[in-house]
C-alpha positions, 0 to 999 in steps of 0.5 A: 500500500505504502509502494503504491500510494508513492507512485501514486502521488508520482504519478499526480505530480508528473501530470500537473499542468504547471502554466494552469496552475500559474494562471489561477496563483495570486503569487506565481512565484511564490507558488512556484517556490512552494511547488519545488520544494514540495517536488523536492520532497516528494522525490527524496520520500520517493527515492527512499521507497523505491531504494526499498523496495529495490533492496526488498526485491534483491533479496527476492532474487538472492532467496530465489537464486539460493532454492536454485542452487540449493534444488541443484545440490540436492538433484546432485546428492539424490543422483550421487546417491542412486548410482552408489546404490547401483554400485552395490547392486551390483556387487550383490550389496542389497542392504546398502543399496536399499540404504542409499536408494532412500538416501537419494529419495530423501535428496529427490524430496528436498530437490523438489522443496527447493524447486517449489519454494523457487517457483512460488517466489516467481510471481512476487519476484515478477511484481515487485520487478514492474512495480520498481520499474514503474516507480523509476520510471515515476521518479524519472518524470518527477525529476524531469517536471522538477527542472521544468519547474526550476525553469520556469520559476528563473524565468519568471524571477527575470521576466519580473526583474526586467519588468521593474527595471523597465519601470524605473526607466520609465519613471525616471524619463518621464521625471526629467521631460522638458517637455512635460508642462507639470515638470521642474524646467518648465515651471522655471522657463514659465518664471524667467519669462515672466521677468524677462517680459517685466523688463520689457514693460518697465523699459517701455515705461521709462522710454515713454517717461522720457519723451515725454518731458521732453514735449513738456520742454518744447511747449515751455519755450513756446509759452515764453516767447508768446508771453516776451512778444506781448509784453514788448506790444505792451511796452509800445514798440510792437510794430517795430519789435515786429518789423526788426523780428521780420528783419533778423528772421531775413 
C-alpha cells in the first residue's frame, strides 16, 4: 500500500499542468517556490521507497537464486546417491543399496522443496520487478517536471526583474521631460519669462517717461516767447519789435 500510494502521488505530480496552475496563483512565484520544494520532497520520500523496495526485491532474487542452487545440490546428492546404490547392486550389496536408494529419495524430496519454494517466489519476484520499474520510471518524470519547474520559476524571477527595471526607466524619463508642462524646467522657463517680459514693460515705461518731458520742454519755450512778444506790444514798440523780428528772421 505504502509502494503504491508513492507512485501514486508520482504519478499526480508528473501530470500537473504547471502554466494552469500559474494562471489561477495570486503569487506565481511564490507558488512556484512552494511547488519545488514540495517536488523536492516528494522525490527524496520517493527515492527512499523505491531504494526499498529495490533492496526488498534483491533479496527476492538472492532467496530465489539460493532454492536454485540449493534444488541443484540436492538433484546432485539424490543422483550421487542412486548410482552408489547401483554400485552395490551390483556387487550383490542389497542392504546398502536399499540404504542409499532412500538416501537419494530423501535428496529427490528436498530437490523438489527447493524447486517449489523457487517457483512460488516467481510471481512476487515478477511484481515487485514492474512495480520498481514503474516507480523509476515515476521518479524519472518527477525529476524531469522538477527542472521544468526550476525553469520556469528563473524565468519568471527575470521576466519580473526586467519588468521593474523597465519601470524605473520609465519613471525616471518621464521625471526629467522638458517637455512635460507639470515638470521642474518648465515651471522655471514659465518664471524667467515672466521677468524677462517685466523688463520689457518697465523699459517701455521709462522710454515713454522720457519723451515725454521732453514735449513738456518744447511747449515751455513756446509759452515764453508768446508771453516776451506781448509784453514788448505792451511796452509800445510792437510794430517795430515786429518789423526788426521780420528783419533778423531775413
Amino acid at each position: 500500500m505504502v509502494k503504491q500510494s508513492i507512485f501514486g502521488r508520482i504519478a499526480q505530480l508528473a501530470k500537473a499542468n504547471i502554466n494552469a496552475l500559474l494562471d489561477q496563483a495570486e503569487d506565481p512565484q511564490k507558488m512556484l517556490d512552494q511547488m519545488v520544494r514540495d517536488y523536492a520532497n516528494n522525490i527524496a520520500e520517493a527515492e527512499s521507497a523505491v531504494a526499498q523496495t529495490i533492496g526488498n526485491l534483491r533479496m527476492l532474487q538472492d532467496d530465489y537464486n539460493e532454492d536454485l542452487a540449493t534444488a541443484r545440490d540436492w538433484g546432485n546428492k539424490a543422483l550421487a546417491a542412486s548410482r552408489k546404490a547401483d554400485e552395490f547392486r551390483a556387487a550383490g550389496n542389497t542392504a546398502d543399496a536399499e540404504k542409499f536408494d532412500n538416501l537419494a529419495k530423501v535428496a529427490l524430496q528436498r530437490q523438489i522443496a527447493a524447486e517449489n519454494e523457487a517457483k512460488g517466489a516467481e510471481p512476487t519476484i515478477a511484481s515487485q520487478t514492474e512495480i520498481v520499474e514503474k516507480l523509476k520510471t515515476g521518479l524519472n518524470q518527477m525529476k524531469a517536471k522538477l527542472g521544468e519547474l526550476q525553469n520556469k520559476r528563473d524565468e519568471l524571477i527575470a521576466r519580473a526583474k526586467t519588468a521593474q527595471a523597465q519601470q524605473q526607466v520609465h519613471e525616471a524619463v518621464k521625471s526629467i521631460d522638458i517637455l512635460d508642462p507639470t515638470s521642474e524646467v518648465s515651471r522655471f522657463e514659465e518664471k524667467v519669462r515672466r521677468e524677462e517680459a517685466k523688463v520689457r514693460g518697465a523699459n517701455e515705461l521709462a522710454a515713454s517717461s522720457l519723451d515725454a518731458q521732453f514735449e513738456s520742454l518744447e511747449d515751455l519755450g513756446e509759452q515764453t516767447e508768446i508771453e516776451a512778444r506781448l509784453a514788448a506790444l505792451k511796452a509800445g514798440g510792437g510794430q517795430q519789435s515786429a518789423a526788426s523780428s521780420l528783419e533778423s528772421g531775413q
